[in-house]
N, C-alpha and C positions, 0 to 999 in steps of 0.2 A: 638486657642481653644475657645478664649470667643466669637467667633462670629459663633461657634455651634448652633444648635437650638435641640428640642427636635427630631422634624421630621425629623431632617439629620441620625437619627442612625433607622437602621433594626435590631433589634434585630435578630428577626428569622432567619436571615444568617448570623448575625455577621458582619454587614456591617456598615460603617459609608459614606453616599452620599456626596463627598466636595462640593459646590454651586462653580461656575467659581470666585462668586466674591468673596469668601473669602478664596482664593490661592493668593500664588504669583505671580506664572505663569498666571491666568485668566484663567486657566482650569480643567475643573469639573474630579472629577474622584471618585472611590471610594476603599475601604482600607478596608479591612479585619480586627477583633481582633478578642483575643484567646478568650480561655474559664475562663481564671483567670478574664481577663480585662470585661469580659459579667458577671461576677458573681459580680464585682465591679460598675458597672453601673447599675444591678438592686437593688443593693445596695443603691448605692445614688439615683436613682431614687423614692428609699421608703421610703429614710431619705427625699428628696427634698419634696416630697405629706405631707408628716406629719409633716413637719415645715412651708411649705408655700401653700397647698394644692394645687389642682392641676393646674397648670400652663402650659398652652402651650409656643413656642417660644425659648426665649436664655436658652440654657441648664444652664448656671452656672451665679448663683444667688446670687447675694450680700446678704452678714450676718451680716452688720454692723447695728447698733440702730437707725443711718441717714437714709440708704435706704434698708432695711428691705425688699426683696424679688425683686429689680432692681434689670434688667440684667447688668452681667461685661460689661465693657468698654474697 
């Protein structure tokens, strides 16, 4: 999950694009979510703009007072 980035998710189909390299396997695919988990991600995505503005890259963004808007690890 932390080595999601913003461009991996299509909203518009509800798709999430894996990158080969951040599987296990080494192989790209891509995964469907519902309608709960899409209403949940434009969720964080509006809380993510208004706490750190806007940010391209690692989807999930450190909140500590240390690294304040660095991506997870």
């Amino acid at each position: 999950m932390v080595q999601l980035d913003v461009g991996d998710f299509e909203p518009a189909y509800s798709l999430i694009h894996l990158r080969a390299e951040t599987t296990k396997s080494k192989r790209s695919r891509e995964v469907a979510y519902g309608q709960a988990s899409s209403r949940l991600f434009a969720d964080y995505l509006a809380y993510r703009r208004q706490r750190f503005g806007r940010l391209d890259g690692a989807l999930l963004r450190s909140e500590s007072k240390r690294n304040v808007g660095a991506p997870l690890g």
